[in-house]
LOPASE-492494 format. One record per residue (C-alpha): residue number from 0; residue in one letter; x, y, z. Coordinates in steps of 0.05 Angstrom, whole numbers, plus 32768, in hexadecimal, padded with zeros to 4 digits. Example, Ala and Ser with C-alpha at 12.3 -4.5 7.8 and 13.67 -1.06 7.14 Angstrom:
<pts>
   pos   code     px     py     pz
     0      a   80F6   7FA6   809C
     1      s   8111   7FEB   808F
</pts>
This chain:
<pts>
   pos   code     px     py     pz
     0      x   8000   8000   8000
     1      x   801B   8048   7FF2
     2      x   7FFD   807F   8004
     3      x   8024   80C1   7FF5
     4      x   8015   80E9   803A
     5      x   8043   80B7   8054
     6      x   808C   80DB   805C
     7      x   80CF   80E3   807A
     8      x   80CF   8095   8084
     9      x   8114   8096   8088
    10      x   814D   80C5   806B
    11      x   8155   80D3   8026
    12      x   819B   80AC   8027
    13      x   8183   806E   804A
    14      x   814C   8062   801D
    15      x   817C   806A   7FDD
    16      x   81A1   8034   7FF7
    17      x   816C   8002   8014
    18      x   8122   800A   8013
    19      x   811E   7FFB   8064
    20      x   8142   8013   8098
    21      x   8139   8009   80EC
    22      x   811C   804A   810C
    23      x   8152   8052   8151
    24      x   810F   806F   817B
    25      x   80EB   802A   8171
    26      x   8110   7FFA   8152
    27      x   80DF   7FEE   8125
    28      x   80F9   7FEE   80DA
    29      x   80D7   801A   80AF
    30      x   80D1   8016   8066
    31      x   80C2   8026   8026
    32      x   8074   800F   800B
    33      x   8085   801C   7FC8
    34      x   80C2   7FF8   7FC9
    35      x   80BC   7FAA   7FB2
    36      x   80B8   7F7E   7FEE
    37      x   80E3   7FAC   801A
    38      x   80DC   7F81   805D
    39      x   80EB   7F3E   8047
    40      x   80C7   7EF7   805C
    41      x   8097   7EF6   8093
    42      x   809B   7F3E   808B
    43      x   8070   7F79   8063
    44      x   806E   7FBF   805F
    45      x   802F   7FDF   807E
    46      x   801B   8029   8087
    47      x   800C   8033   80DB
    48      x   8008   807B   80D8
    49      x   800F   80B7   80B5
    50      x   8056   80BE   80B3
    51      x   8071   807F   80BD
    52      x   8071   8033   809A
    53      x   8093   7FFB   80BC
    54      x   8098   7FB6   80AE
    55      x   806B   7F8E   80D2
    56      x   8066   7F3C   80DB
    57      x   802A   7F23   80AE
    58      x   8002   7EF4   80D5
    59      x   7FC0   7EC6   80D1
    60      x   7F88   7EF2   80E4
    61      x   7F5E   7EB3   80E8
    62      x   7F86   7E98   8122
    63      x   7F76   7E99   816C
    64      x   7FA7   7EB2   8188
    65      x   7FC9   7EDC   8153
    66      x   800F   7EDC   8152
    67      x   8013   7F2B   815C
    68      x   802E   7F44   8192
    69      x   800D   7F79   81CB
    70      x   8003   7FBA   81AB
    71      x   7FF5   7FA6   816F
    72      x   7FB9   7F7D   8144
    73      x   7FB0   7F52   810B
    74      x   7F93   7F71   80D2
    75      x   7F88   7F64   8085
    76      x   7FBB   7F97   805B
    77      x   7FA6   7F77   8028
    78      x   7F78   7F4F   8000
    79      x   7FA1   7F06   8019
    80      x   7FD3   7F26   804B
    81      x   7FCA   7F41   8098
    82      x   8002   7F58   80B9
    83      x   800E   7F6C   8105
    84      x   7FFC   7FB2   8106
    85      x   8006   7FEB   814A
    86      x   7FC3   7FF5   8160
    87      x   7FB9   8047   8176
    88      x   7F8B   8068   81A9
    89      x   7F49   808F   818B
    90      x   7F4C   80BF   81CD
    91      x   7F98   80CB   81C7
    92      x   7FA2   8118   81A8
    93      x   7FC5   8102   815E
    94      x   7FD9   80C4   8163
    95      x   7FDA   80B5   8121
    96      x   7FF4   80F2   80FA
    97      x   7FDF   8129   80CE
    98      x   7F98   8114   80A3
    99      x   7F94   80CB   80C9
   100      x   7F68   80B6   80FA
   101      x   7F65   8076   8130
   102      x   7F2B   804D   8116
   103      x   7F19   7FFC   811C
   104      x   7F34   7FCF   80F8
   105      x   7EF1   7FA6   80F1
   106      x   7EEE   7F8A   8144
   107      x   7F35   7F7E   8146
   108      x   7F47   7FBE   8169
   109      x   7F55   8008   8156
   110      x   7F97   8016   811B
   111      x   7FB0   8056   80F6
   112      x   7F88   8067   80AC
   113      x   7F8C   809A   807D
   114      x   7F4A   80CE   807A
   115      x   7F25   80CF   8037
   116      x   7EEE   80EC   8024
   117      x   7EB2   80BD   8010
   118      x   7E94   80E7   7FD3
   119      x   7EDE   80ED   7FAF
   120      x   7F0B   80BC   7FCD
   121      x   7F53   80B5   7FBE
   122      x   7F61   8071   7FE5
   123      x   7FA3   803B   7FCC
   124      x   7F86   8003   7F95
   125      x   7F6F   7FD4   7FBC
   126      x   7F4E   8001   7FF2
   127      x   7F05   8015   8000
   128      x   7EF4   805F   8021
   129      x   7ECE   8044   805E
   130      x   7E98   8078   8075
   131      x   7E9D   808C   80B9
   132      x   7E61   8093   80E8
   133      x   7E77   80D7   80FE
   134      x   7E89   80ED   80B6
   135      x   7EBC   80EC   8085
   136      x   7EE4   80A9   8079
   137      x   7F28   8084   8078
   138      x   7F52   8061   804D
   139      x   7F4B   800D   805B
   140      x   7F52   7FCB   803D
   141      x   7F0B   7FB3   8026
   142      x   7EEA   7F84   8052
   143      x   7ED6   7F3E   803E
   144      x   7E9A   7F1F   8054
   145      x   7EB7   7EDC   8067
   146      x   7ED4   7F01   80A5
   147      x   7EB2   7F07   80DD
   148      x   7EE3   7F3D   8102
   149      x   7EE6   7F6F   80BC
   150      x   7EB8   7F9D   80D7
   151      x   7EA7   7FBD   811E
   152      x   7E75   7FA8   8151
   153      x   7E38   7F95   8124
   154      x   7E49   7FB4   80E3
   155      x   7E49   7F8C   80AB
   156      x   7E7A   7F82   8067
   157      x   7E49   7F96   802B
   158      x   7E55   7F97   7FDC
   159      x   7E4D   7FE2   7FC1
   160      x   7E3E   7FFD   7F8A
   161      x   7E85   8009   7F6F
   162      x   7E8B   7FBE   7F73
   163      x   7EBA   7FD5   7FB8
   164      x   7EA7   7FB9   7FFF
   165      x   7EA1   7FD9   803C
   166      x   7E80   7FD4   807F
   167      x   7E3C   7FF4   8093
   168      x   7E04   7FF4   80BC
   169      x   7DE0   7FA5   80B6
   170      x   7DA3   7F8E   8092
   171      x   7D70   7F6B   80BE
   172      x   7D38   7F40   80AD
   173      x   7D15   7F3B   80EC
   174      x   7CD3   7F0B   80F3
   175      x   7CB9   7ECD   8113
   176      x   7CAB   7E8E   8103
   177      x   7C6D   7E74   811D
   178      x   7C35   7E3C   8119
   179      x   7C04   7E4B   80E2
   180      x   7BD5   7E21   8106
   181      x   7BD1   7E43   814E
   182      x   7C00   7E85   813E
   183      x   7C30   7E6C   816B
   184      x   7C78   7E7F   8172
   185      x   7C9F   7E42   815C
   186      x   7CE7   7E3A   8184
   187      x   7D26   7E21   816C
   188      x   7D0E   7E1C   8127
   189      x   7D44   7E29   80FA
   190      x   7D3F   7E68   80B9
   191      x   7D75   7E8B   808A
   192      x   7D6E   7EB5   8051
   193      x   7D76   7EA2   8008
   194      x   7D97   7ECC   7FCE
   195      x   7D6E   7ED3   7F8D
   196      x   7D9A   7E98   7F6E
   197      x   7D81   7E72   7FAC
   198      x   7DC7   7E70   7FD0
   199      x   7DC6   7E76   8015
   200      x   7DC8   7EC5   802D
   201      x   7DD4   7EC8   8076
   202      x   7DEB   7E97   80AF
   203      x   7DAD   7E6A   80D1
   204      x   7D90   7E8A   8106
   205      x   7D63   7E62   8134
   206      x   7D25   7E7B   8158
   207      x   7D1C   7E9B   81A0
   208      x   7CE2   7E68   81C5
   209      x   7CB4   7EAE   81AD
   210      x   7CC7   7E91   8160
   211      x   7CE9   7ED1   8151
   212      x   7D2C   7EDF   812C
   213      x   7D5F   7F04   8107
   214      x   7D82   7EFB   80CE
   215      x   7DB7   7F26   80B3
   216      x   7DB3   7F2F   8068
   217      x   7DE9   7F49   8031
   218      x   7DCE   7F88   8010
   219      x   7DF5   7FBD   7FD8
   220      x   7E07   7FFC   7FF3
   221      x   7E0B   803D   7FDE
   222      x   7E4A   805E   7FF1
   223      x   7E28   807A   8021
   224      x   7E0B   8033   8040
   225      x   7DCF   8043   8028
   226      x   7DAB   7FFA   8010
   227      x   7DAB   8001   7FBA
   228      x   7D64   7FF9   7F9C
   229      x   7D62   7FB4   7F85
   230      x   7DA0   7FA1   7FAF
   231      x   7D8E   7F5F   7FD7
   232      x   7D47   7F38   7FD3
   233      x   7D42   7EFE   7FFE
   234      x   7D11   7EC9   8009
   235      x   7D09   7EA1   804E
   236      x   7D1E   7E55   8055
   237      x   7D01   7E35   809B
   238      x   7CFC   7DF0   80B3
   239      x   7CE6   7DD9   8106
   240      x   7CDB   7D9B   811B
   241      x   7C92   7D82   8118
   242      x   7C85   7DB1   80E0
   243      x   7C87   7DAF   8092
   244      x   7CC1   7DD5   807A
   245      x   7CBB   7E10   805D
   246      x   7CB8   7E21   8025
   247      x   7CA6   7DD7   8011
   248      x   7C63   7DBB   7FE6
   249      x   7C31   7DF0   7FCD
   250      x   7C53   7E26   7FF5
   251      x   7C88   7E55   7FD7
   252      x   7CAF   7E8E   7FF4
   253      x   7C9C   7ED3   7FE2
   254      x   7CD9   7EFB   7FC9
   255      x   7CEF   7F33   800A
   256      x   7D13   7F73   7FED
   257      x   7D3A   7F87   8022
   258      x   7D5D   7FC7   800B
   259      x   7D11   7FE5   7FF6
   260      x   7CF2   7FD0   8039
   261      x   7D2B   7FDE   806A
   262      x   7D21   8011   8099
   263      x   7D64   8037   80C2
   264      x   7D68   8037   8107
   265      x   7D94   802C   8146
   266      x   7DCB   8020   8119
   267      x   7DA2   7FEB   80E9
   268      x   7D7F   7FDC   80AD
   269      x   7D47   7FB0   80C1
   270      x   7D0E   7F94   8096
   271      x   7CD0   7F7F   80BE
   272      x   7C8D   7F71   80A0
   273      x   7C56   7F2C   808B
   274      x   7C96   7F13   805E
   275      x   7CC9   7F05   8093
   276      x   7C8E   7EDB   80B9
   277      x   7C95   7E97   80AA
   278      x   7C5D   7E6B   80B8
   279      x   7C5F   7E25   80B9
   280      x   7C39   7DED   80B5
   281      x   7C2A   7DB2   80F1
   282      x   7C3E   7D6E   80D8
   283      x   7C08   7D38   80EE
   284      x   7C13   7D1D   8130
   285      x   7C50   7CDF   812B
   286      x   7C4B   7CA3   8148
   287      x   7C94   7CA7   816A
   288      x   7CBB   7CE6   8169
   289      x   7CE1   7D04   8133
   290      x   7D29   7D0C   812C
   291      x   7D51   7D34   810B
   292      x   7D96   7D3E   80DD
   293      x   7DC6   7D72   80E8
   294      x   7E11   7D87   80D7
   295      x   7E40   7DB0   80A0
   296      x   7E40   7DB2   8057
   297      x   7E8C   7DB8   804F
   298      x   7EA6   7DDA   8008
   299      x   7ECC   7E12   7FEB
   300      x   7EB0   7E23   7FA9
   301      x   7E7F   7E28   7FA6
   302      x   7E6F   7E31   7FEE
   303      x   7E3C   7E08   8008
   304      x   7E0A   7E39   8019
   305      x   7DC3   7E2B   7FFA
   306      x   7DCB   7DE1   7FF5
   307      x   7D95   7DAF   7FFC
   308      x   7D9A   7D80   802A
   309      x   7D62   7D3C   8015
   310      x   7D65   7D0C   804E
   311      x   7D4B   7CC7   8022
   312      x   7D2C   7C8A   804C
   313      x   7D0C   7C70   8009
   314      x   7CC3   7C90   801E
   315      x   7CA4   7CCA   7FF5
   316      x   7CAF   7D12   8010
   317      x   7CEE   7D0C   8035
   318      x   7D06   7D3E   806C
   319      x   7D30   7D75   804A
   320      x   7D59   7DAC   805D
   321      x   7D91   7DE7   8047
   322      x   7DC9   7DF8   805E
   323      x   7DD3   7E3E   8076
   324      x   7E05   7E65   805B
   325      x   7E3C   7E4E   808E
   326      x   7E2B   7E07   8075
   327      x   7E05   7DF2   80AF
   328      x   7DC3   7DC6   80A3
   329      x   7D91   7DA8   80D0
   330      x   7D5C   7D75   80A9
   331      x   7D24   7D70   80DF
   332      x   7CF0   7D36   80E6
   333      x   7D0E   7D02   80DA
   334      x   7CEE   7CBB   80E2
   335      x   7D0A   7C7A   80FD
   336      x   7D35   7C5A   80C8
   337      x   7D78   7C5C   809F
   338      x   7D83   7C9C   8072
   339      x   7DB3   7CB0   803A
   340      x   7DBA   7CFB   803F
   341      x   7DD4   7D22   7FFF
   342      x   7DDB   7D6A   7FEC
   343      x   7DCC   7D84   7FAB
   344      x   7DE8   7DC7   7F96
   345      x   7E00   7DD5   7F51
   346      x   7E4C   7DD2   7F45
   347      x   7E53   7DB2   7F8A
   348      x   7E57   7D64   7F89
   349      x   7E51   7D48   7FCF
   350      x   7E5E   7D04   7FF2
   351      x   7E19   7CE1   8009
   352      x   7E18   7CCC   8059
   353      x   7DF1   7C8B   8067
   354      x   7DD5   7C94   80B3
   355      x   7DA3   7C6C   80DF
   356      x   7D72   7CA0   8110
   357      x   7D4F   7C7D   8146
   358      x   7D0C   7CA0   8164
   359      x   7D18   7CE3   817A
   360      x   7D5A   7CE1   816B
   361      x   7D7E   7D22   8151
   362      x   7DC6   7D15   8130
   363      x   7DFD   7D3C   812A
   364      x   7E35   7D4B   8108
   365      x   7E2B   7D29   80C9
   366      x   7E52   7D4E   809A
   367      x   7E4F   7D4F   804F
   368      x   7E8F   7D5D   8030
   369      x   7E9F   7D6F   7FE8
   370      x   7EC3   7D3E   7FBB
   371      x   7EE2   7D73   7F8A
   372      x   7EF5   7D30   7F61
   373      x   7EBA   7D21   7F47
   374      x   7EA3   7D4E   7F0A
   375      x   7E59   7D6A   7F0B
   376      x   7E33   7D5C   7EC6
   377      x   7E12   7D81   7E94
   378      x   7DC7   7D73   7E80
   379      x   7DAD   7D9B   7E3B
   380      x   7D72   7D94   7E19
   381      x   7D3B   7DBF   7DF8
   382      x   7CF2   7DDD   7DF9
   383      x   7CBD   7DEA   7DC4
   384      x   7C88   7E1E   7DCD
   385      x   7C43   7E0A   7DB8
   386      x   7C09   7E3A   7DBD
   387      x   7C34   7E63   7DEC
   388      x   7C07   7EA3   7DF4
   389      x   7C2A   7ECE   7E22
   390      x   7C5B   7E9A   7E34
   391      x   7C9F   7EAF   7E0E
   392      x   7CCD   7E92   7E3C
   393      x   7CD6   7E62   7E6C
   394      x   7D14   7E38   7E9D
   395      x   7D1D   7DEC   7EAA
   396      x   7D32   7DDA   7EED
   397      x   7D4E   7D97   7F09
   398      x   7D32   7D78   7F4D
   399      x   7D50   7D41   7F6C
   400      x   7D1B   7D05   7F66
   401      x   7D1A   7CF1   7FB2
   402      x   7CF6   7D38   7FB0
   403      x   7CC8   7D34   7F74
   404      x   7C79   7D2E   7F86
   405      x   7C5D   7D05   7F43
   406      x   7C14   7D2A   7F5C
   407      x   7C29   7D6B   7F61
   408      x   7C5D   7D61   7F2B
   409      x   7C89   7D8A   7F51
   410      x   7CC8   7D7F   7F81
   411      x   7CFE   7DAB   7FA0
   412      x   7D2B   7DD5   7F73
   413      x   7D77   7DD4   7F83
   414      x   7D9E   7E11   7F89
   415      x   7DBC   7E27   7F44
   416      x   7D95   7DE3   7F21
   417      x   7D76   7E0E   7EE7
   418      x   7D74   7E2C   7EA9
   419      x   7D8A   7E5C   7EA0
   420      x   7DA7   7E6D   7EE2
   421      x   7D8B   7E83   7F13
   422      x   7D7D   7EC0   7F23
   423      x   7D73   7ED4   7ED4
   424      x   7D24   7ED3   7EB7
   425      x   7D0C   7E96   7E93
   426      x   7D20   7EA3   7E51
   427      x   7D2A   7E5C   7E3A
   428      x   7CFE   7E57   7DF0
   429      x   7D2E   7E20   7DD1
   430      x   7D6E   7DF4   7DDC
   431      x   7D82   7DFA   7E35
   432      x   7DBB   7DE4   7E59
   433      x   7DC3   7DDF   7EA1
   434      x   7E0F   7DDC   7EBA
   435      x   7E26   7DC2   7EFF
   436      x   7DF8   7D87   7F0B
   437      x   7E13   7D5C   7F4A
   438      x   7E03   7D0E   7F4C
   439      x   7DC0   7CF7   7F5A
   440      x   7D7D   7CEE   7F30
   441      x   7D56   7D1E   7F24
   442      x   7D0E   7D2E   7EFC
   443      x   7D11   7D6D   7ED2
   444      x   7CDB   7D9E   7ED0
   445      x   7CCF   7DD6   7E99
   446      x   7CA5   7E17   7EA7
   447      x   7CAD   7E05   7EF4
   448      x   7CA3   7E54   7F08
   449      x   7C73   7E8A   7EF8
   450      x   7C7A   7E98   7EBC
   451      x   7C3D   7E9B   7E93
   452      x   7C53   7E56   7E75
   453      x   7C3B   7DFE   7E87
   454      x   7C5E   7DC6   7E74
   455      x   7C24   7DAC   7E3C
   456      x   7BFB   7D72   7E5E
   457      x   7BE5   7D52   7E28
   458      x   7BFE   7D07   7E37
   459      x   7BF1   7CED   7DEF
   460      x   7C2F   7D1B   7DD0
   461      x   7C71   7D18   7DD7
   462      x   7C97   7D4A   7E02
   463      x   7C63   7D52   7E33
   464      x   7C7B   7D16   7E61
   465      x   7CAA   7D2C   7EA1
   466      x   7CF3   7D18   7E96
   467      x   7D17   7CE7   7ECA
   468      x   7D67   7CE7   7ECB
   469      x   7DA1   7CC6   7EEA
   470      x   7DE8   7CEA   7EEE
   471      x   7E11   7CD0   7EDA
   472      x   7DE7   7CA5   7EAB
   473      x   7DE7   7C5F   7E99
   474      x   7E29   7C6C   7E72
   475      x   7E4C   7C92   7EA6
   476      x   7E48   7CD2   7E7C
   477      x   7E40   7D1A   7EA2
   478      x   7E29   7D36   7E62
   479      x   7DE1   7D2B   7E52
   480      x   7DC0   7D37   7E1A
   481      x   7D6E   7D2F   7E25
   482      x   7D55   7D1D   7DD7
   483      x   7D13   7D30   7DDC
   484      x   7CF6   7D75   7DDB
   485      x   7CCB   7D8C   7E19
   486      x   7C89   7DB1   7DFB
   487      x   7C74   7DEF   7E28
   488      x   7C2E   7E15   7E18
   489      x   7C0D   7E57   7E3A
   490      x   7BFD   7E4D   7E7C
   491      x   7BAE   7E54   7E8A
   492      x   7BA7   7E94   7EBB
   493      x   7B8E   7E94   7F07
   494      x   7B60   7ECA   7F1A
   495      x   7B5B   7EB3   7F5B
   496      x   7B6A   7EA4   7F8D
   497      x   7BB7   7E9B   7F86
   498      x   7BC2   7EC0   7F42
   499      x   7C06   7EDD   7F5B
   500      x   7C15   7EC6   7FA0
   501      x   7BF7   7E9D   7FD3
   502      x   7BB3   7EB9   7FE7
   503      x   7B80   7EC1   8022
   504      x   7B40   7EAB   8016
   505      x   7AFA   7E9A   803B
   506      x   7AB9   7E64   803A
   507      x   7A99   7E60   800D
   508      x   7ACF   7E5E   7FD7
   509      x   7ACC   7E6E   7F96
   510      x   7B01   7E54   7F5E
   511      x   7B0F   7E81   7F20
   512      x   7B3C   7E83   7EE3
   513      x   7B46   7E9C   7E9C
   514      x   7B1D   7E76   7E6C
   515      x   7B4B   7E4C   7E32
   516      x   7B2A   7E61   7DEC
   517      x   7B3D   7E1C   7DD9
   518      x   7B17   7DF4   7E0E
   519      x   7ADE   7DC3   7E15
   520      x   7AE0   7DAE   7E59
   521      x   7B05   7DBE   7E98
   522      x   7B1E   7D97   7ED8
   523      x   7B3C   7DB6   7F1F
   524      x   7B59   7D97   7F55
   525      x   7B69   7DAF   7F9F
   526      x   7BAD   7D9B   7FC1
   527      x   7BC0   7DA3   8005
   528      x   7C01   7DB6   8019
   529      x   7C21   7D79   801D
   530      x   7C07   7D6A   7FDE
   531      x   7BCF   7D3D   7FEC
   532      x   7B89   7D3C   7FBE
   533      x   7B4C   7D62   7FE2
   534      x   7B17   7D70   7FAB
   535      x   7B0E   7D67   7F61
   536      x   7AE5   7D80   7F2D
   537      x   7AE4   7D55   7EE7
   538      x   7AA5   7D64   7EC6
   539      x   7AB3   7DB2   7EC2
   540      x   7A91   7DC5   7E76
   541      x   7AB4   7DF6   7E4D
   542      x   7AA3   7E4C   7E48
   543      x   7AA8   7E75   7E0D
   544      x   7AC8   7EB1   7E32
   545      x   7AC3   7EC8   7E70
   546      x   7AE1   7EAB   7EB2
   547      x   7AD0   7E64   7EC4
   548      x   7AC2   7E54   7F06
   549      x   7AAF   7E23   7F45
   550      x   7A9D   7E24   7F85
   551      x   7AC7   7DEF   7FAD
   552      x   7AA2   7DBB   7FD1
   553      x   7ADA   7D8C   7FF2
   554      x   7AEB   7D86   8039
   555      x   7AEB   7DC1   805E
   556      x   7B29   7DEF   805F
   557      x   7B55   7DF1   8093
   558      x   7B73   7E31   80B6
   559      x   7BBC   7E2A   80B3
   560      x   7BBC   7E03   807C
   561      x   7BD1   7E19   803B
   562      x   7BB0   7E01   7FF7
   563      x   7BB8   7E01   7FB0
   564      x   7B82   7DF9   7F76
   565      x   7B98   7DE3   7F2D
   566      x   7B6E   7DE4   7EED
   567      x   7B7C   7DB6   7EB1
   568      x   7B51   7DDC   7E71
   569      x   7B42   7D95   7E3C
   570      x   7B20   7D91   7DF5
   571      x   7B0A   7D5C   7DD3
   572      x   7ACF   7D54   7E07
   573      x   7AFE   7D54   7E40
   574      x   7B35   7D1E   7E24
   575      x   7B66   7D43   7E17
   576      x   7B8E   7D77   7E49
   577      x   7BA2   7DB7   7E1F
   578      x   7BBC   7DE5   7E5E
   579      x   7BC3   7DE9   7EA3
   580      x   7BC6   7E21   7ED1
   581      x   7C11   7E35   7EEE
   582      x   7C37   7DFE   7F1F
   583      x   7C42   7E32   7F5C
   584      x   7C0A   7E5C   7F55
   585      x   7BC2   7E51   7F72
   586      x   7BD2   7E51   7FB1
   587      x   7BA1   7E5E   7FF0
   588      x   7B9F   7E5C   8032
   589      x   7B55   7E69   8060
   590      x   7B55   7EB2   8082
</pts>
């Protein structure tokens, strides 16, 4: 690092001959920081005030205890390099020199830095102007977020807009997660945030016994730590024990966009509203208590954050989980009997445990690691759009079988499993490729997301069957090529209730949707949310117009339980499906 207010290291003479030299009042040796490597091994040249460089001992700011001695701290001077640097006194008069002030170094104590101006900085390459609460700025090495001590007290490292990072005041999501049946607090149920690519945001946080918690979140900055508009949406993964996990069946999580909601105070961002309440559903009684999984997702790159974690017995629906950004996972309710419990994240193959829960038994420790040996695959194929209406574009997604619900026709989606990634629109009108894909089977869905656009149901064509797979196939081949063309057709439109996001609703109940031009009959059926047929409808006739309807007449509804309806439009007197409406919309719950 040079900075040019530093002067008079040492005499013009000295420095002609050597670019270090030992200061006689301290017997520290200054130096040079333009000079190349002026302080030898285990040795670099660091800026402590400004007047004076010395050459410090680098160190592992990672370890416990550092190797630095009293006086001084170990700090990053660089983007792979901490060094030992003299820690200063913010109440002592000028203790650092003309235009420096003693500010933290993240919560490793106070050091020297250079004053800069946050609207026009003039900071060394490599160096961020960090705002300071009491105005102005200084000169320091950027934070990273994979360290916990780079910022001070509960600041947090954050992304700006000059692509720079620095630390600010936190984002919050503050909320609850309770029992949609009896509005309960649930405790020591377990929540983090997920990215838009549905990576793992934040750390797991698990409740208070009220349910409450809070998660930090990532947001962009301003320079001024202002959140950017559009700089960090979220949505909420939960799971308890006893209780569906969230989100999980009919349910999806509503997108949270933190830097529009977030309000300042007391030295935070927080967002607080119905979003960052998570409510969750009450299993059926068991027979013996339920177990649970638990323990580390362990990989570099990518980092294991986001992963999900399928805990397979053989039965349908098995317990599921994510790991948190750290890695951690917990899969709760578990059942007596012997499991094999894989991740699935793309680009991230993972070894497979094989463990044996008793009742009521919650293990520990079992660790996936990755096997960075093992190459992930790549699985292309293409999509045809027929009668597409507003549908111009669509994705394909992969979910791992032990997920996939043949009734619903739907399973869960692994992080990064799509085309095209995730977080870009569906735009997919042709050939796809999805990159990444770890070991496992999977069934592959096209048009799983709202977007206007149905896989075709017609069973007597081809391209309208779902797609099984094995990586690596039969061959041992990672690159798979599916021959036939899927065939995707416009969506047939929800009024209500569900026709963008899950809806309340009240007795009696009235079903309504768009009518299909093309149609002679229709048939609906309502799913609970774990997926099980309550009420069907098969001898729906046809409209010219208008917006078909029915009243529902199954079971009645229960509070706290969430629903989803699903119309299938047919010609040919009813024999023949034409459209459907949308996989993930329709979806109700009673007021």
């Amino acid at each position: 690092m040079h900075h040019p207010r530093i002067a008079a290291l040492c005499s013009l003479a000295l420095l002609a001959l050597a670019p270090a030299c030992e200061d006689e009042s301290s017997g520290a040796t200054r130096c040079d920081p333009a000079a190349a490597d002026p302080c030898g091994t285990g040795r670099t040249c660091v800026a402590v005030r400004g007047d004076l460089a010395e050459c410090r001992p680098t160190c592992d700011p990672d370890a416990t205890p550092t190797t630095c001695s009293e006086g001084s701290a170990c700090v990053p001077v660089g983007p792979v390099q901490a060094a030992c640097v003299p820690t200063c006194d913010p109440a002592a008069s000028d203790s650092c020199g003309a235009d420096w002030l003693c500010v933290p170094a993240g919560d490793r104590g106070n050091i020297c830095r250079p004053e800069c101006d946050p609207a026009a900085p003039t900071c060394a390459t490599g160096e961020v102007c960090q705002p300071l609460a009491a105005g102005g700025g200084v000169c320091t090495v950027q934070c990273s977020r994979d360290d916990p001590l780079a910022c001070p007290g509960e600041q947090s490292c954050e992304r700006r807009t000059d692509g720079l990072y620095a630390c600010y005041d936190p984002v919050h999501l503050l909320g609850r997660v309770f029992d949609l049946a009896t509005d309960l607090g649930i405790p020591a149920a377990r929540v983090f945030a997920a990215d838009e690519t549905g990576g793992a945001a934040s750390d797991g946080a698990t409740t208070a016994p009220d349910g409450s918690y809070q998660l930090t979140v990532p947001v962009e900055r301003e320079l001024d730590g202002t959140p950017t508009p559009g700089g960090g949406t979220f949505t909420l993964r939960a799971g308890a024990q006893d209780y569906a996990p969230f989100p999980h069946g009919v349910r999806v999580a509503l997108p949270i966009d933190a830097a529009a909601l977030a309000v300042e105070a007391d030295g935070a961002w927080t967002v607080q509203n119905p979003a960052t309440d998570v409510g969750l559903i009450p299993l059926p009684a068991p027979t013996r208590p339920r177990g649970s999984i638990s323990g580390n997702v362990v990989a570099d790159d990518p980092g294991p954050g986001g992963t999900l974690i399928v805990a397979n017995a053989g039965a349908p629906d098995p317990p599921i989980g994510w790991a948190d950004r750290s890695g951690a996972y917990v899969v709760f309710n578990t059942d007596v009997g012997t499991y094999l419990v894989k991740g699935y994240k793309a680009f991230l193959q993972l070894e497979t445990r094989s463990v044996m829960v008793d009742a009521g038994e919650h293990l520990v420790g079992i660790d996936l690691h990755e096997l960075p040996d093992v190459p992930p695959a790549t699985v292309s194929g293409s999509i045809q759009l027929v009668n597409p209406g507003a549908c111009d574009g669509t994705s394909v997604v992969l979910v791992p079988e032990e997920t996939f619900d043949p009734d619903l026709a739907r399973g869960e989606v692994a992080t990064g499993l799509r085309a095209p990634p995730p977080p870009a629109e569906p735009t997919v009108s042709g050939t796809w490729t999805i990159e990444g894909v770890p070991d496992g089977n999977y069934a592959v869905l096209a048009a799983f997301e709202n977007d206007e656009c149905v896989r075709d149901p017609d069973p007597g064509i081809a391209g309208t069957q779902i797609v099984h797979l094995a990586v690596p196939d039969t061959t041992g081949s990672r690159t798979i090529a599916i021959g036939e063309s899927f065939k995707v057709t416009g969506a047939l439109a929800i009024v209500f209730p569900g026709a963008a996001e899950p809806e309340a609703v009240s007795t009696p109940l009235t079903f309504r949707w768009e009518d299909d031009s093309s149609e002679d009959a229709y048939h609906i059926v309502v799913y609970d949310a774990f997926g099980e047929e309550l009420w069907r409808r098969d001898d729906l006739p046809g409209e010219s117009g208008g917006e078909p309807s029915v009243d529902y007449a199954g079971p009645a509804l229960q509070p706290g339980m969430f629903y989803q309806f699903r119309v299938t439009s047919l010609r040919r007197t009813g024999t023949q499906p034409i459209s459907m409406t949308e996989d993930l919309l329709g979806v109700f719950f009673l007021e």
